[in-house]
C-alpha positions in Angstrom: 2.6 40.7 -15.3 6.6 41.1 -15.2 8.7 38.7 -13.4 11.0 38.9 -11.0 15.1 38.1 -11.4 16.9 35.3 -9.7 20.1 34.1 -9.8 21.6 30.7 -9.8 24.8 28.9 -10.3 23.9 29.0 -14.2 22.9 32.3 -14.5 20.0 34.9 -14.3 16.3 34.2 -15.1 12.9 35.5 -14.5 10.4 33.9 -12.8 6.7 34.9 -12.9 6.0 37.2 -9.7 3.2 35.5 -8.3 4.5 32.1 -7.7 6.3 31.1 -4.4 9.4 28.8 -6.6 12.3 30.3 -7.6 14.9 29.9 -10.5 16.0 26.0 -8.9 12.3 24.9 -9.5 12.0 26.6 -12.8 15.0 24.7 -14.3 14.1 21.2 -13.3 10.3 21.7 -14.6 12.4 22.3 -17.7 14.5 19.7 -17.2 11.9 17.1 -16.7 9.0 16.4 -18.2 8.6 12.9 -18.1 5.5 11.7 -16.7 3.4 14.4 -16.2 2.4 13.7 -12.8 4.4 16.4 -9.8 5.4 16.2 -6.8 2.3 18.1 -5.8 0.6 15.4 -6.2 2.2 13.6 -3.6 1.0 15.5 -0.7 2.9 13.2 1.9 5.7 13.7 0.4 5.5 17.6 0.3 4.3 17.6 3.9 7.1 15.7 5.1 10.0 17.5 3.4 8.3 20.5 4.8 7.7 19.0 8.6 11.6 18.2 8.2 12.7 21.8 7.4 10.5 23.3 10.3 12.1 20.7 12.6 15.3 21.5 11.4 14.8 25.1 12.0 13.9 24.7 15.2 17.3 22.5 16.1 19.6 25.4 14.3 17.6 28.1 16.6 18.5 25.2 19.7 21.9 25.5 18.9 22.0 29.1 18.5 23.2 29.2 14.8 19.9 30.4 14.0 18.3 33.7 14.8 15.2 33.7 16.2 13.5 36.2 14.0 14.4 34.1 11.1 13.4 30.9 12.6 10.3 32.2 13.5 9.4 33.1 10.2 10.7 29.7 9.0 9.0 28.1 11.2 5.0 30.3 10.1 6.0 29.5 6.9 6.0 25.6 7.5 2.6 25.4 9.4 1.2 27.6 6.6 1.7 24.6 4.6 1.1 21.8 7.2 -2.2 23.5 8.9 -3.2 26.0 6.3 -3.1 23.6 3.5 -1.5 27.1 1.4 1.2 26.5 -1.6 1.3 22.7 -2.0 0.4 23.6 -5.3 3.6 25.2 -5.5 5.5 22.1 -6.3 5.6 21.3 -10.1 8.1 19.3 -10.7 7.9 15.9 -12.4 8.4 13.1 -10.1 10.9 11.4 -12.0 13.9 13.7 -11.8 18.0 13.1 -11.4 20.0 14.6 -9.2 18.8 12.7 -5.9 15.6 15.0 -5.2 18.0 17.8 -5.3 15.2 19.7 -7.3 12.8 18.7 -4.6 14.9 20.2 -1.7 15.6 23.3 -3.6 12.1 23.9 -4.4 10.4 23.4 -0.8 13.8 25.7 0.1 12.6 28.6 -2.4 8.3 28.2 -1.3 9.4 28.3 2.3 11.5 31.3 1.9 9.0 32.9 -0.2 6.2 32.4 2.7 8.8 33.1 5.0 9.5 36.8 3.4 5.6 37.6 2.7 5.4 36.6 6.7 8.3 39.7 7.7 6.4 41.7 4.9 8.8 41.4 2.4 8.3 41.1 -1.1 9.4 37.2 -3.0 13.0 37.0 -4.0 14.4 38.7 -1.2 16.9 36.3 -0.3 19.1 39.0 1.1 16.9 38.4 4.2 15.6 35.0 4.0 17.7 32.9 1.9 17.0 29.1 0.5 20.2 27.8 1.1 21.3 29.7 4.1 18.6 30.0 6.3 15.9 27.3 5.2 18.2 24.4 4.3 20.9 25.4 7.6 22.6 22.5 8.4 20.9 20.5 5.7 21.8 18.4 2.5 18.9 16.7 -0.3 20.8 13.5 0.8 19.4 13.9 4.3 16.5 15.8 3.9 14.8 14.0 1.1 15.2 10.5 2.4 14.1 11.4 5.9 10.7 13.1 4.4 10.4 10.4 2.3 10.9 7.8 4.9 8.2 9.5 6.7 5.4 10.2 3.7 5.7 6.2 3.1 5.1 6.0 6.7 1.8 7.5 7.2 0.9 6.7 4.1 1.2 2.7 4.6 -0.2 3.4 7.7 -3.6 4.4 6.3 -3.6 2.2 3.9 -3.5 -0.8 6.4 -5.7 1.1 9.0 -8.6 1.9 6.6 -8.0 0.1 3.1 -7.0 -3.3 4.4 -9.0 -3.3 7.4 -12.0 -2.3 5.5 -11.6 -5.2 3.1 -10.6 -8.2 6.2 -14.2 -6.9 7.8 -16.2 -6.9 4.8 -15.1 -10.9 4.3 -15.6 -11.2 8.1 -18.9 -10.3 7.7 -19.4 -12.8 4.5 -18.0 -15.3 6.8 -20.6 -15.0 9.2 -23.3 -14.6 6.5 -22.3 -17.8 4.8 -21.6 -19.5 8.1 -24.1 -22.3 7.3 -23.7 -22.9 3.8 -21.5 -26.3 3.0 -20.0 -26.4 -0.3 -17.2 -28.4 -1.4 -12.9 -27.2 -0.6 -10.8 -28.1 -4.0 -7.4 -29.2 -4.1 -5.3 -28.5 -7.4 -8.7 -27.9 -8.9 -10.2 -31.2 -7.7 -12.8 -32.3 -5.8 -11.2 -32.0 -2.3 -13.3 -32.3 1.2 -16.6 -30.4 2.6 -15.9 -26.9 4.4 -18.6 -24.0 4.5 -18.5 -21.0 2.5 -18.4 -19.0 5.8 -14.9 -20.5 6.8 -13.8 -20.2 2.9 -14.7 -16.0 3.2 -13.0 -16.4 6.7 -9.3 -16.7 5.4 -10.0 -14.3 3.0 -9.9 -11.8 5.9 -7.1 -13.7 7.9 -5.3 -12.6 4.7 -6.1 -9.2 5.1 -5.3 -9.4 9.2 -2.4 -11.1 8.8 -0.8 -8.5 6.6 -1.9 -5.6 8.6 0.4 -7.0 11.2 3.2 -7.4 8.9 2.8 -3.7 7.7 3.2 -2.9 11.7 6.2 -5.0 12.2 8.2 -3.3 9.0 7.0 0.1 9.8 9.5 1.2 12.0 12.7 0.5 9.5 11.0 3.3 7.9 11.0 5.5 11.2 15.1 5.0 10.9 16.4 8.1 9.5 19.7 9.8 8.9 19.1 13.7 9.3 22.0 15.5 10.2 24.1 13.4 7.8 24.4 16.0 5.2 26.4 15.2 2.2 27.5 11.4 2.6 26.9 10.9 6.4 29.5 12.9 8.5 27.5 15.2 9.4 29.8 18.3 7.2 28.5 22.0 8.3 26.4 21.2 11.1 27.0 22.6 14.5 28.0 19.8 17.1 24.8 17.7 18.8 22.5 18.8 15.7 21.7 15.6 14.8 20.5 14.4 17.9 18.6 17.7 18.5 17.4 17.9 15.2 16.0 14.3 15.9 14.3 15.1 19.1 12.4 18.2 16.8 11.6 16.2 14.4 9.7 13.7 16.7 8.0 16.7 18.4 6.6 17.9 15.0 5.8 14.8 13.5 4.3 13.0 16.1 6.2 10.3 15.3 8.5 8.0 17.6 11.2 8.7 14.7 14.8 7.5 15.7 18.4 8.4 14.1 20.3 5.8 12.0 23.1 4.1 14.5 25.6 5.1 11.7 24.9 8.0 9.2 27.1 6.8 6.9 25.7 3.7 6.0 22.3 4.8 6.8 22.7 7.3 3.8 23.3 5.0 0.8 21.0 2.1 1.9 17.9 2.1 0.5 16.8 -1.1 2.5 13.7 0.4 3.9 12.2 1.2 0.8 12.5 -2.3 -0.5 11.0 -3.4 2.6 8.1 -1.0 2.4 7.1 -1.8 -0.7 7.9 -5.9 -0.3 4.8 -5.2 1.8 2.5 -4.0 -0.7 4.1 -6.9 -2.7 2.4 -9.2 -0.7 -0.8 -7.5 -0.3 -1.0 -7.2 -4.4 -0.3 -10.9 -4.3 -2.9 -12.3 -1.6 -5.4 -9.8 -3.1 -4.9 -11.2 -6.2 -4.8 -15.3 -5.5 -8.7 -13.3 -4.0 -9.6 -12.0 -6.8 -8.6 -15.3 -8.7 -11.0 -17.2 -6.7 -13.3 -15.0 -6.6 -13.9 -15.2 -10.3 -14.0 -19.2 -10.2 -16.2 -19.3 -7.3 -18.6 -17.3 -9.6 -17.4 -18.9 -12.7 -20.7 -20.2 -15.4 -23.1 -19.3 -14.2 -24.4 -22.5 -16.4 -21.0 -24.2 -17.0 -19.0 -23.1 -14.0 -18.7 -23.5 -10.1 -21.7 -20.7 -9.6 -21.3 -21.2 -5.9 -21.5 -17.1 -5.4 -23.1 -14.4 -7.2 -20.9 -11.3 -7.9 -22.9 -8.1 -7.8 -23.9 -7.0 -11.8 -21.5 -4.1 -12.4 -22.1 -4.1 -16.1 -23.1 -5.6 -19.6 -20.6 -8.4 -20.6 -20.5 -8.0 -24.2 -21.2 -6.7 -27.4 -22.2 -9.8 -29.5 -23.2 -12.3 -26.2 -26.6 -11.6 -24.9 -27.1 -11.7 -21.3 -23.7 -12.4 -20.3 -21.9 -10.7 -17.2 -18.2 -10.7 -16.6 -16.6 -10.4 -13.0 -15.3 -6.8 -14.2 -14.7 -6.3 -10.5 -12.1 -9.0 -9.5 -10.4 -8.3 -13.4 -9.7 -4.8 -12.7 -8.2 -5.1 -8.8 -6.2 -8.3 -10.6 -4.3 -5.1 -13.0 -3.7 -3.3 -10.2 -1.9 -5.8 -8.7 -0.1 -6.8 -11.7 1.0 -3.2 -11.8 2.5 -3.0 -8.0 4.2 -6.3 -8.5 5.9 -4.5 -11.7 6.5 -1.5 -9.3 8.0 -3.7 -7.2 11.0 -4.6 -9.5 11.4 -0.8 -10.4 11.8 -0.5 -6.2 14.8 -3.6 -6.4 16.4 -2.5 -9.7 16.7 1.1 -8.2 17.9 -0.2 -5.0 20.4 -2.4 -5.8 21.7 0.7 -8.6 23.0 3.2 -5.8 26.9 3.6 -6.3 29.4 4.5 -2.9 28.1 7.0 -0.5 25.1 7.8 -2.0 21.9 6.0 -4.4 20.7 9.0 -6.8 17.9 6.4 -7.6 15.2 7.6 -4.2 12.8 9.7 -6.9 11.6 6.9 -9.0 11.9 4.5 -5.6 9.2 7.5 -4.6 6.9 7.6 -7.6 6.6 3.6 -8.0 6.0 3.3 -4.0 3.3 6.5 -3.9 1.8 4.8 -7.4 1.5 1.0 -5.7 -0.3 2.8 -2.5 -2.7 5.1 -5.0 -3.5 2.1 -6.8 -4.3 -0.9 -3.8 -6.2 2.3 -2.2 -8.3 2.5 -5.1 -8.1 -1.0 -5.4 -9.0 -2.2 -2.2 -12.0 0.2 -1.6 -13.3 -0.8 -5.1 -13.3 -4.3 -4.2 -15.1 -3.8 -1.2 -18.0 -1.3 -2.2 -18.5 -2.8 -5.8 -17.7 -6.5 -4.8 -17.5 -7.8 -1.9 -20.5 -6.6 0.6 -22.8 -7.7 -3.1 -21.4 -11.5 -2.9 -24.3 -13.9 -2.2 -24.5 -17.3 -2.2 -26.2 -20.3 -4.2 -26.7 -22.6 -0.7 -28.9 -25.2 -3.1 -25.8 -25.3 -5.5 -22.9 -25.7 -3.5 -24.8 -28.2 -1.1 -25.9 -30.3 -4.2 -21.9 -30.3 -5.5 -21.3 -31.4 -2.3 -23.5 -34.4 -2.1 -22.5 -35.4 -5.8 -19.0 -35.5 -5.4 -16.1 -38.0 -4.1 -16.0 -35.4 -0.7 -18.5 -37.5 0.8 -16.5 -40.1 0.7 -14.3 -38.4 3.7 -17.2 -38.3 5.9 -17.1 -42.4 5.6 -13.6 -43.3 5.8 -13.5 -43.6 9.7 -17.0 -46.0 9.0 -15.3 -48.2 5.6 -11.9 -47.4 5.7 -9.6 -46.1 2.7 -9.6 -49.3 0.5 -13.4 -49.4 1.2 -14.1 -45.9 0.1 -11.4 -46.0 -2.9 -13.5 -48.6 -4.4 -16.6 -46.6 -4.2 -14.9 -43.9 -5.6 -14.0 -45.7 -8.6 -17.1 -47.1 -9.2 -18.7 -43.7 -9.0 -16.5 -42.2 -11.6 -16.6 -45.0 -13.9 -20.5 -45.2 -13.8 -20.3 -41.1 -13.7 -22.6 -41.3 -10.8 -22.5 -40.1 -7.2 -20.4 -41.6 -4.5 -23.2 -41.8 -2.5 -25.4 -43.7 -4.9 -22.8 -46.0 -4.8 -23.2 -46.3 -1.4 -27.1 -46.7 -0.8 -26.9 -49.1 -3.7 -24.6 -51.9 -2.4 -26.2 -51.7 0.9 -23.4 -50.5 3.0 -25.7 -48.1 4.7 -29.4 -47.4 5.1 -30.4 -43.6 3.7 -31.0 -42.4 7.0 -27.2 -43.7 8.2 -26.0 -42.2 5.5 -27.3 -38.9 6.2 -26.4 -38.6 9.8 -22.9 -39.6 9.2 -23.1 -36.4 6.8 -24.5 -34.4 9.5 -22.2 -35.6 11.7 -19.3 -34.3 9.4 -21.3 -31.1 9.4 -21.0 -30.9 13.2 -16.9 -30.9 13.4 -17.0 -28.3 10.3 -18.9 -25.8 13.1 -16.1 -26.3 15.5 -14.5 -23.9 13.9 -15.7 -20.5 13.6 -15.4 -18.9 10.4 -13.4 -15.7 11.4 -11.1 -17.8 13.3 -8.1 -15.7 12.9 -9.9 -12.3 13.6 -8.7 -9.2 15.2 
């Protein structure tokens, strides 16, 4: 089938009839092939470019610099893509891209245009009637537009990420916590034999971890609600009619939902990438608690004949080619990668930030693609965890108790009755004769077997003082 002729700053092309891009899109997927994954596989991303351009259509109409036949059709042609779900395959470029997200702006400009003409019955390239630049990006600049969608795409997508991911994960160790309530093992310090706790209160933190950065992710949410559209170019606002910032603000709110507010100076607010290094500081620190998880994870189940063996891991797979019968915690290994791989994200994020020269940082699409790639993988990661991992764990109550009871930790349970010196001398003696502290004890007479065992108990009753999903919400 023939194509049809555009025209662009560089000169005439064709472009195949049936797709809804124009000449822009076609030159950058030439440009750029890079990494093989588009921007149409960010679908937050293209929602939120395309939510901006319906809510700037909508302020243009306000201010009556807009007719209302073409906003209209502007507008049908954005909720095609936001409630039909049409054309979001219509955005092939490569996510890694120069030019600021130029390419990006240009391309929603051309599939919006293209709707918008098929709405008035017109055929694609028509721009005579509904133009790109003119009409769909009135009043607009990529150095607006693109960080105000993209401000908004890591928005609600870190929002479901710590609403379903994260929260899925704190009450899957809630549950373990009150599962494991009753099981007393032995807490380790640098590795060492440390004091009694339960395995209940152990799985508890775990989810405190996961609470705890749900309420970060809430508290640095709204730097990403900042925005700066109606800055244009470099922040003053050039070829905009007066008040269209404000009103395009108080549209965008309407058709997002969202309690979005504009940057106090635009100017500023255009070159600073601070959000983004924010945002993703967050998923920083949920790569990092997930994986000090993961680490202990894979010690608690360490052996299962020379290691702690406390907890079982669920079987997932064989372990190895030459070792018969051995199992490897391929779980906790794989989520540890992921988190390696956000933390390495995380420097691309700082590196990009910190690149961005005078009024505007040109750096935003890889800022993009390494954010979108850290939330694709802790979702993955997170969920995988939890179904192949976590809700499997059980526990070996004989083992840890017996680790317990052979260890110096009993020893904390009688310092209020010996005293330090008292129980460092037991101590020694125990690890000199490699025997249990509380042989020690039964043999020099210092207390009778059944004294002994209700002081331990008695230990046991402050550890239940304490709920195990202390910390819950």
């Amino acid at each position: 089938m023939a194509g049809r002729k555009e025209r662009d700053l560089l000169g005439e092309r064709e472009v195949p009839r049936e797709v809804y891009w124009g000449v822009h899109t076609l030159r950058a997927q030439e440009n750029y092939n890079i990494s093989g994954r588009t921007i149409g596989q960010l679908p937050d991303l293209v929602r939120s470019i395309v939510m901006v351009k319906k809510a700037c259509a909508l302020a243009n109409n306000d201010l009556g610099v807009l007719a209302d036949g073409k906003m209209e059709a502007i507008v049908w042609a954005c909720d095609q893509i936001l409630q039909q779900g049409r054309c979001l395959d219509q955005f092939p470029i490569d996510q890694f891209q120069g030019g600021a997200g130029t390419s990006v702006n240009m391309n929603a400009n051309e599939v919006i245009a293209n709707l918008a003409l098929e709405h008035l019955g017109q055929p694609k390239g028509r721009y005579d009637i509904i133009s790109p630049n003119d009409d769909v990006n009135k009043s607009q600049s990529t150095n607006d537009v693109y960080p105000t969608a993209l401000r908004l795409a890591m928005y609600q997508a870190l929002d479901r990420l710590s609403s379903e991911q994260i929260r899925g994960l704190q009450k899957a160790f809630e549950a373990k916590a009150v599962e494991f309530d009753d099981v007393l093992k032995l807490g380790r310090t640098q590795l060492q034999d440390a004091v009694p706790m339960t395995l209940g209160s152990e799985f508890g933190a775990f989810g405190v971890l996961m609470a705890e950065e749900r309420r970060y992710f809430e508290a640095m949410a709204t730097l990403l609600l900042e925005v700066n559209i109606g800055a244009t170019a470099i922040g003053t606002g050039i070829n905009t009619p007066p008040g269209y910032a404000e009103r395009a603000i108080v549209r965008l709110s309407e058709v997002t939902g969202l309690r979005v507010h504009l940057a106090a100076n635009l100017v500023e607010a255009t070159s600073d990438c601070g959000a983004y290094v924010s945002a993703h500081a967050a998923l920083k620190r949920v790569a990092i608690k997930l994986a000090k998880i993961c680490n202990d994870l894979r010690l608690l189940s360490s052996g299962p004949g020379a290691g702690f063996a406390e907890i079982r891991l669920p079987e997932r797979a064989a372990g190895s080619s030459i070792m018969p019968a051995k199992i490897n915690p391929i779980i906790p290994e794989v989520v540890n990668q992921v988190c390696f791989k956000v933390l390495g994200n995380d420097h691309v994020v700082t590196l990009a930030a910190e690149a961005g020269q005078l009024q505007l940082n040109v750096f935003e699409p890889v800022i993009a693609q390494a954010t979108f790639e850290s939330i694709q993988l802790l979702t993955a990661g997170l969920d995988t965890l939890r179904e192949k991992c976590v809700v499997g764990i059980t526990a070996d109550a004989e083992r840890c108790y017996r680790y317990v009871m052979d260890s110096m930790g009993v020893l904390t349970y009688l310092n209020p009755v010996f005293g330090h010196a008292v129980c460092d001398d037991i101590g020694r003696e125990a690890a000199s004769r490699r025997v249990s502290a509380r042989q020690v004890v039964l043999e020099r007479g210092l207390l009778t077997p059944e004294q002994l065992e209700e002081t331990i108990q008695a230990g046991r009753a402050v550890l239940r003082r304490t709920p195990p999903n202390v910390g819950h919400r």
